[in-house]
Structure formats: C-alpha cells, structure tokens
N, C-alpha and C positions, 0 to 999 in steps of 0.2 A: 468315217466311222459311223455305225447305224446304232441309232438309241431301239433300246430294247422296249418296244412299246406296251408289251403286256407288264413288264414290273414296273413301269409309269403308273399305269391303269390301278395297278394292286395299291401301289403307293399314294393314289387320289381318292382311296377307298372302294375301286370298284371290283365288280366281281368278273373272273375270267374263265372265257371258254374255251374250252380246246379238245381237237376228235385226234384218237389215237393209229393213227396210219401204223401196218406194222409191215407192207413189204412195198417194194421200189414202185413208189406209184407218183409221180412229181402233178400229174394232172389234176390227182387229188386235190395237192395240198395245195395247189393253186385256186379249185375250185373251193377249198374250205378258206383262205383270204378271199376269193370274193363274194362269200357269202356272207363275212364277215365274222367268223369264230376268228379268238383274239391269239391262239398260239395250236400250233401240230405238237404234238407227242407221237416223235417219232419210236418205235419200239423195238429197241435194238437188243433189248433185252429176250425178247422172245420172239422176234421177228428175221428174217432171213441177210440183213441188209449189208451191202460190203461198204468199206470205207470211201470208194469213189461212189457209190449210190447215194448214199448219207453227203455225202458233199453236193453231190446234186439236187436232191431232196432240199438241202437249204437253202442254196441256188432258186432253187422255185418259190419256195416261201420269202426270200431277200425281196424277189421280184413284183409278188404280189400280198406284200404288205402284211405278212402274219410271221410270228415269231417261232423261229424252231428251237425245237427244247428236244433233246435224246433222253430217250430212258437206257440208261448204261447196263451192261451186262455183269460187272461187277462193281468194285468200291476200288481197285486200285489207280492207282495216282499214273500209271503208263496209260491205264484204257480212259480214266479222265483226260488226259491230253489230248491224247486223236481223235475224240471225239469233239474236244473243244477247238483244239487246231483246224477241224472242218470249218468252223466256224458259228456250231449249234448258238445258241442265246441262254440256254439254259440247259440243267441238267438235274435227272432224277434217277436216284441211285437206290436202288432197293436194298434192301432189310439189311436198314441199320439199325444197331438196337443199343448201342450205347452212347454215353458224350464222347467215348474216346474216338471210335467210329466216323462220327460224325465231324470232331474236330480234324480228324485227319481228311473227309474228305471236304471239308472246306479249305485248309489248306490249299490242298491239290489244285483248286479250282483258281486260286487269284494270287497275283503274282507279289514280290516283294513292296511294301511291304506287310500286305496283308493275308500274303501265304507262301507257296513254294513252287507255285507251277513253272514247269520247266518249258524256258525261252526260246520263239521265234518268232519270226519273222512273216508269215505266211497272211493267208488269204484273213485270215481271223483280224490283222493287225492293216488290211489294204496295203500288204508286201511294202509297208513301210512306204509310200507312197503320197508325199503330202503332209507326212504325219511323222512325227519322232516316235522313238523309241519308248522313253519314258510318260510321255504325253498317252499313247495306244495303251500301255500297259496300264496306267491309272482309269484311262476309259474303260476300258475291259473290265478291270476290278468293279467299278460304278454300274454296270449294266448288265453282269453274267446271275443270271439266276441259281442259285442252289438250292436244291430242295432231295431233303433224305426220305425215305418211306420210313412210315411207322405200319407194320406189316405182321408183326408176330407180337404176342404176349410179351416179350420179355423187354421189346420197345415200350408196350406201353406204361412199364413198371416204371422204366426211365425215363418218361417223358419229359420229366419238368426240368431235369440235367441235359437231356438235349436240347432243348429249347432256349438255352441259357449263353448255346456256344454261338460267338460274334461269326459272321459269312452266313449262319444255314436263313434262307431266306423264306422259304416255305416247307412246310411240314407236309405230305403226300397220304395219305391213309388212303386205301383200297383193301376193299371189300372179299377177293378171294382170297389170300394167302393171309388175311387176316382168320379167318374163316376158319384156316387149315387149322393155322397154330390155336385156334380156340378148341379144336376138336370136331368141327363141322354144327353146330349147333342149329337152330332154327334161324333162319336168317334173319327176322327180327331182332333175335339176342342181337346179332351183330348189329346191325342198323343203329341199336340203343347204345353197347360201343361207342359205335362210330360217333353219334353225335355228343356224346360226351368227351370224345377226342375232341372234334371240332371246338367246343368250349374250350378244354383246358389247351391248345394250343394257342387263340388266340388272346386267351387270358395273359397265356404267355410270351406276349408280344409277336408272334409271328404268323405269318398270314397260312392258312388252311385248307388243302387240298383235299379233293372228295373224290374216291375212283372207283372203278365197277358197278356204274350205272348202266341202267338198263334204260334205252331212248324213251320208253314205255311208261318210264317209275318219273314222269315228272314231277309228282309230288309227293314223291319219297328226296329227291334230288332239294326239291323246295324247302323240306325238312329240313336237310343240313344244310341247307344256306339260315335258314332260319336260325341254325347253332354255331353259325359266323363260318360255313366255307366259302372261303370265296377264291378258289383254285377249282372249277370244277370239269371233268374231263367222260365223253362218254366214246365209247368204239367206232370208229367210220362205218367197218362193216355190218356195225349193229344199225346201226343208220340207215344204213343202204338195206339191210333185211326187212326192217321196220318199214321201209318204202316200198319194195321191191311187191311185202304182202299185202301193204293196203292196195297198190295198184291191182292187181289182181284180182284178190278179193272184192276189190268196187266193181272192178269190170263183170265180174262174173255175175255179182248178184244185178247189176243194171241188164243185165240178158236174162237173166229168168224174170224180173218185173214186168219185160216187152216182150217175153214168151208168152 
C-alpha cells in the first residue's frame, strides 16, 4: 500500500506543488516527479481523459514518486469511485458550495467507518494482495486526500460550515470561476478574495489550496502563501508557454546582439 506523500508533507507543515496535466500525457507526469513538484492534478474535469488513461496516468506518477490527485467532473459518489478505484491519492471536486455538499462528498471518498465508499478489491487496495480487507480499507481512509473547491460566491458565504465537516482535507479556491460567480471583476478584487480565503480556511483548521496561477505571477503566488496557501497548483501547459517564449525570445534577441 503507498502512503500518500504530499498529505504527509501538508501534515509536517509544508507547502505543496503540483502542475495541472489536463490530456493523456504519462511522460509528463513522470517528468513533473522528477523534477520534483510534490503531486499532478489530473484534469478530468475539463480535460479529455478516459478511465483507462487516468489509470495509467497514475501508473506514471506511482512509478516516479509524485502523488496523483483527479479533479472530478462532478460531486457524485459513482464518478468518486472510478476515479478513486483507478487508484488517484486524491481528489478535487469542484463547486461545492455547502456543508451539506461537502459532507456528502466526504463520505463518498472513505470507506466504513468513516464514510460510504462503495467496496473493492482492485488496483486501489494492491487486488488484496499481501494486505486484508479491512487493514487496505483503513489505509485508504488514512491517506485519500479530499479537497472541495470553493469557486462561487455562495461557497464563500459558507465557508466556515464547510470547513467544520470531518474527511474534507483541503479547501481548493481557483481563480476563474471564482471570477465568474463574482461578475468578472478586476482581477485584483479577486486576488484580495482569494487571500482572505486563504486566512479564513486555515483559521479554520484545514489546509489551503491556491489555483489559477499564472507561472509568471510568482509573487502574486507568494502572496497567498503569505495568507497560509499551502496547496498550490499552476497549468503544465502554462509552464511549457512560459518556456517555450523565453526560449525564443532569448534566441532571437542573442542574434540581433551579433548582427
């Protein structure tokens, strides 16, 4: 059974990194372990990815030492399973905006008796292998990350009642559909949001997710670590734009210098 190394890291106080892979790319996420960001956010929410990709995807990250986390397509307790059945480590479940929400999808996520996830035997448990039944099922409970977004207005009304319910482990805020539900405002507004989120969740005992950074905005990023995030996630492909133009951009201007 594999301990889940980024909620170790969270739980020794540290801060955690992780690039958002969103289509079937395993090279990736091998090369983000050994680069050493601490988990992938797989994007299954908005990303193309079928259930044997996403298995494999984990397969990659199992092998080189980085924790996979799905972002789920919805809140139901069927698509939590097959996602966790792959054998993800974590999971983040977009716009939840109440305790009740959120208790139901903690539930979902760990088994009796600290919830209702529905039982097997699979790759998730090392096909029973070595390992009991009930022994797997309390590991799993001990190591599965939950984390609900807070995403809309009317989360953030509720914050301090989600934050209250036992399983959610981390609290996720990202920056665009935060955005939306505000009305689109100057992104600063949001920014000021955001890290006022960051306060009041980890006031409220749980650890702090920061999304929709831009590779760019490191000390916009630095900001909200400053306001206790310490979940924090930027795009792979922003990563790779972000490189892709300085490469370029360097080469070009070192040719006009020796023109």
């Amino acid at each position: 059974m594999r301990t889940n190394t980024t909620k170790a890291k969270l739980a020794q106080g540290k801060t955690v990194f992780g690039a958002i892979v969103s289509s079937y790319a395993p090279d990736m996420v091998e090369m983000l372990g050994l680069i050493g960001y601490d988990f992938v956010f797989l994007d299954c929410e908005h990303g193309p990815m079928s259930w044997d990709q996403v298995e494999n995807m984990v397969r990659a990250a199992e092998l080189f030492g980085i924790t996979p986390i799905a972002r789920v397509p919805d809140q139901g307790a069927s698509t939590l399973l097959r996602y966790l059945d792959r054998g993800v480590q974590g999971v983040i479940v977009p716009h939840v905006n109440t305790r009740e929400q959120a208790e139901r999808v903690a539930a979902a996520c760990r088994y009796y008796p600290d919830g209702q996830r529905g039982a097997a035997s699979g790759r998730a448990h090392d096909y029973n292998v070595g390992v009991g039944r009930e022994e797997s099922m309390a590991w799993i409970n001990s190591q599965v990350l939950v984390i609900p977004m807070c995403e809309e207005v009317e989360a953030t009304k509720n914050l301090e009642q989600i934050l209250q319910v036992p399983g959610v482990d981390v609290v996720h805020v990202a920056s665009n559909d935060l955005a939306q539900s505000m009305g689109n405002p100057p992104m600063a507004e949001v920014r000021t949001l955001m890290a006022d989120l960051m306060r009041r969740i980890r006031a409220g005992g749980k650890h702090a997710g920061c999304g929709g950074n831009s590779p760019s905005d490191t000390a916009g990023v630095a900001a909200l670590m400053d306001q206790g995030a310490d979940f924090v996630t930027v795009q792979a492909l922003g990563l790779m734009r972000t490189g892709a133009d300085a490469f370029r951009h360097g080469v070009e201007a070192a040719v006009k210098r020796s023109a």
